[in-house]
C-alpha positions as CSV (number, residue, x, y, z in Angstrom):
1,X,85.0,133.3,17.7
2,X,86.0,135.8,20.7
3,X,83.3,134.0,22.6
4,X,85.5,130.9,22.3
5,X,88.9,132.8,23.0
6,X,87.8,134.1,26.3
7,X,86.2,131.2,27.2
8,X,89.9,129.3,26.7
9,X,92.0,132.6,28.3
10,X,89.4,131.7,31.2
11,X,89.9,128.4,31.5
12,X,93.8,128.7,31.3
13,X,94.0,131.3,34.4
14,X,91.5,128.9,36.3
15,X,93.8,126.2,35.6
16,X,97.1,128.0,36.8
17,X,95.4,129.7,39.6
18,X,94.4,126.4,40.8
19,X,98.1,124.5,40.2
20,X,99.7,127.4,42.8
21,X,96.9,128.6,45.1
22,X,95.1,125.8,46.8
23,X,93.4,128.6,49.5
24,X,91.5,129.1,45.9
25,X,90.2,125.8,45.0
26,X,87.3,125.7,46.5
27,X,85.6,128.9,44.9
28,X,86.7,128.1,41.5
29,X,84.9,124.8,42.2
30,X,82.0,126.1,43.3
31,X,81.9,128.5,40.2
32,X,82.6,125.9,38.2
33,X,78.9,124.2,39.1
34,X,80.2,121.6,42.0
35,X,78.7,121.3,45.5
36,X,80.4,122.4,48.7
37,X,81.1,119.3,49.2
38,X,82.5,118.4,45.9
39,X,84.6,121.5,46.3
40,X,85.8,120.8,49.5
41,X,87.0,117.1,48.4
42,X,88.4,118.5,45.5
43,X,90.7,121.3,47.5
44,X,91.7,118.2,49.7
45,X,92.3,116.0,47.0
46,X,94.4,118.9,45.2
47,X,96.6,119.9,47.9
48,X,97.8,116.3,48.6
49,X,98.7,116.0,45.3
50,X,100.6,119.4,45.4
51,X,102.5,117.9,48.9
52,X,103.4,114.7,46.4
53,X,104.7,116.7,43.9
54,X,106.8,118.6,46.6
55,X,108.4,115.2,48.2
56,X,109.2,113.8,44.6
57,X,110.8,117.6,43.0
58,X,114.3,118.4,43.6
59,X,114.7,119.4,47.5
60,X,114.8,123.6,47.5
61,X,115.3,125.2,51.3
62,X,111.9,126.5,51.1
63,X,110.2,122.9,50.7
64,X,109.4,122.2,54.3
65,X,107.6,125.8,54.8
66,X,105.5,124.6,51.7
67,X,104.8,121.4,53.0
68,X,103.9,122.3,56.7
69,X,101.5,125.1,55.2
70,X,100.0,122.7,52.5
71,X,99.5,119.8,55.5
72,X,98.2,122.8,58.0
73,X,95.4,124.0,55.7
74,X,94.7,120.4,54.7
75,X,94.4,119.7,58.4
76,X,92.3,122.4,59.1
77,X,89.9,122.7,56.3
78,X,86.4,121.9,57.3
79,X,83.0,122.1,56.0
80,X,80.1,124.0,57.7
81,X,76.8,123.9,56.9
82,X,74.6,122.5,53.9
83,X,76.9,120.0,51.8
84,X,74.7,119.8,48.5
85,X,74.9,123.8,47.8
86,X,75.3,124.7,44.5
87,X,75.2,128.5,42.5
């Protein structure tokens, strides 16, 4: 019974970690049993989705800073190394 509460507290804080810090993505999918790859896709994948979100929402002044920081690390995130590692 606690076993299964923690393991849902986890799973909630993963899940709002990952809707408002993309920089974190990638760890919590690597923890989460996906490649680097798979993790790096997924971050991509994630922070386009959180630019979408930003264009279609109600326009707040801070918006653009969002938006260039969200395109700048989507722009800038690479992968080095072996693709297929796993923990």
């Amino acid at each position: 019974m606690i076993q299964n509460i923690t393991t849902e507290i986890k799973a909630l804080v993963i899940a709002r970690i990952e809707a408002r810090m993309p920089s974190n993505l990638i760890p919590i999918s690597v923890i989460k049993g996906n490649t680097s790859l798979e993790a790096h896709h997924n971050a991509k994948r994630q922070m386009l989705k959180n630019m979408n979100r930003l264009l279609r929402e109600e326009y707040k002044e801070e918006t653009p800073f969002y938006l260039e920081a969200l395109w700048n690390n989507y722009e800038g995130q690479v992968i080095f190394g072996n693709t297929n590692t796993k923990l």
